[in-house]
N, C-alpha and C positions, 0 to 999 in steps of 0.2 A: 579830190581830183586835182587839184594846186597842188597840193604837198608838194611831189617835184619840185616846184617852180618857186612856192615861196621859202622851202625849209631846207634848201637841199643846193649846194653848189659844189662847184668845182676848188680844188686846190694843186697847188705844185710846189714839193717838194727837191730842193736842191739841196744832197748829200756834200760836204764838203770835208778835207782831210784837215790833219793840224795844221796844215800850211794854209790853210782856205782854199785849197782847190778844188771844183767837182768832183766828184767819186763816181765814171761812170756807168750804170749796168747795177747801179747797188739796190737790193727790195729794200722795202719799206713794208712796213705795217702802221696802217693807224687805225684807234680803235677810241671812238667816243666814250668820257668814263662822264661826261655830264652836259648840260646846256643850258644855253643864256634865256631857255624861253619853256614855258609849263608845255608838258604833254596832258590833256584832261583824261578822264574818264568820269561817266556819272554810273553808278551802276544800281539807283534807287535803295528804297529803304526794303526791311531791315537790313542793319550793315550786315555785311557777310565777312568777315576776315580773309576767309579762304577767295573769294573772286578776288576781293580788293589786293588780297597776297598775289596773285596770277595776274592782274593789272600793272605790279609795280615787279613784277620780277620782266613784267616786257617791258619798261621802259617810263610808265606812267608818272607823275609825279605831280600830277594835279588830280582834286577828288571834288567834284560838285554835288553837295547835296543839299535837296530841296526839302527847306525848311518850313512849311507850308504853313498858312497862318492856322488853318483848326487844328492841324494837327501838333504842334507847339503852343497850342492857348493858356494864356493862363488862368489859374482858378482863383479867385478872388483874389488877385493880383500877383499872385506868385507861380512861378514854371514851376514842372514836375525836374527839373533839370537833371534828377538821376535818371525817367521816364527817356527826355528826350534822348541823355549819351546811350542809355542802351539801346532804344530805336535806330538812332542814325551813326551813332560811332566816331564823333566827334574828336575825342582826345585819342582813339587807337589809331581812328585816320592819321591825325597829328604823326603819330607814336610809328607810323608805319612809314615814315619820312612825306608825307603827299602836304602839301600846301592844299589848306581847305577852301572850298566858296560855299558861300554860303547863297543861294539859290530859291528864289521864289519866295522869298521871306515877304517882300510887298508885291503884290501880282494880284489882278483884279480878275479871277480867275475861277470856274465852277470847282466840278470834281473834287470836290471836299475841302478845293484849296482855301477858301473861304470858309470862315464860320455863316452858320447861319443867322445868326444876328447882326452881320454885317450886311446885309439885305434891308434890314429896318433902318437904316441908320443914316440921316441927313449927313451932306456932303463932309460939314465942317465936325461932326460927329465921328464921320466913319478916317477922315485925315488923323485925327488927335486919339482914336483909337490904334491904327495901321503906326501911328510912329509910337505909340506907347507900347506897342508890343514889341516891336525895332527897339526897341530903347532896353526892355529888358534883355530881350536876346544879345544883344551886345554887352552888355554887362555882364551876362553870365559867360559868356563863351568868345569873347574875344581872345582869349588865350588858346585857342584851338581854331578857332577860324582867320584865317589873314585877309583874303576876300570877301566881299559881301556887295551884291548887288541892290544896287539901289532900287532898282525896282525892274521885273521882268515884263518885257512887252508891251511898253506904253504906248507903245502907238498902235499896236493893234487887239490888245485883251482888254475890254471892259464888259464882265458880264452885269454890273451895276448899273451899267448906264451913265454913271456919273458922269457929268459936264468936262470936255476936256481942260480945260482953266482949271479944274479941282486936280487932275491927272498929272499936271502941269505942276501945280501948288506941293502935289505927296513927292513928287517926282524929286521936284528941289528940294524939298525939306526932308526927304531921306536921304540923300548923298551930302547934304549939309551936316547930320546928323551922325553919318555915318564918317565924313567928313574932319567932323570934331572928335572921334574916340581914336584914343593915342595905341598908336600900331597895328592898323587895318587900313587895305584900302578898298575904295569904293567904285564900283564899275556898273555900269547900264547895258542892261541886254535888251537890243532892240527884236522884232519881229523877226524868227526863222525861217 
């Protein structure tokens, strides 16, 4: 409902001749070929080429995908990381020009966003898990992801219960995290 207001202004154009003087009455055409700021789309998993082709042929060039913690777990410490690029489409997103985010990777969150043994798991247990899986995913996939939020909805998703000083604790110590890996940046989505 902003758009108008915050993406969108006015300009004037003054034609002038080889001498510098106004050229009155003369058209003009201007036609946007880029911009200083991302256009999003999320359009969930599994990646679809063809939406995501239809997203960037209107204009899109930003691609959020939610990397969700069970659904990215690792198995005795190591990602399925062929698993996840065919799931979510990480390197064709890349490949399809969109600047990736990486989304819901820490998010205290049901609906399968969680593993379920994150349920069991004392506070200082369940932090040192949540950045140890952050830790892999950036390792594998910083070369395809430029964004990564540090964590989604901290101020209002806790299906853990966890103490907020813990919320607080993951909060920093994922964008510290995320913070220290060389060519990513790290951003906070607060409550929608």
């Amino acid at each position: 409902a902003n758009l108008a207001k915050v993406r969108s202004g006015s300009v004037r154009v003054v034609v002038r001749d080889a001498a510098g003087k106004p050229v009155p009455g003369c058209k003009v055409a201007i036609r946007q070929t880029s911009s200083d700021f991302l256009f999003g789309v999320f359009e969930g998993s599994p990646y679809d080429a063809k939406a995501f082709g239809i997203a960037r042929d209107a204009g899109f060039n930003f691609a959020t995908v939610l990397l969700g913690w069970d659904w990215t777990d690792a198995v005795n410490g190591r990602l399925d990381v062929q698993g996840i690029e065919k799931t979510f489409g990480l390197r064709a997103l890349r490949d399809q020009g969109f600047v990736v985010k990486a989304h819901g990777v820490v998010w205290l969150q049901g609906y399968g966003i969680l593993p379920e043994r994150a349920r069991g798991m004392d506070a200082g247990a369940l932090r040192d898990a949540i950045l140890a899986h952050e830790r892999l995913l950036l390792d594998a996939f910083r070369d395809r992801v430029g964004i990564w939020e540090a964590m989604n909805e901290p101020n209002a998703t806790n299906v853990l219960g966890v103490p907020r000083s813990v919320v607080h604790e993951i909060l920093g110590a994922s964008a510290t995290q995320i913070g220290q890996a060389k060519d990513v940046v790290s951003l906070l989505n607060g409550a929608h």
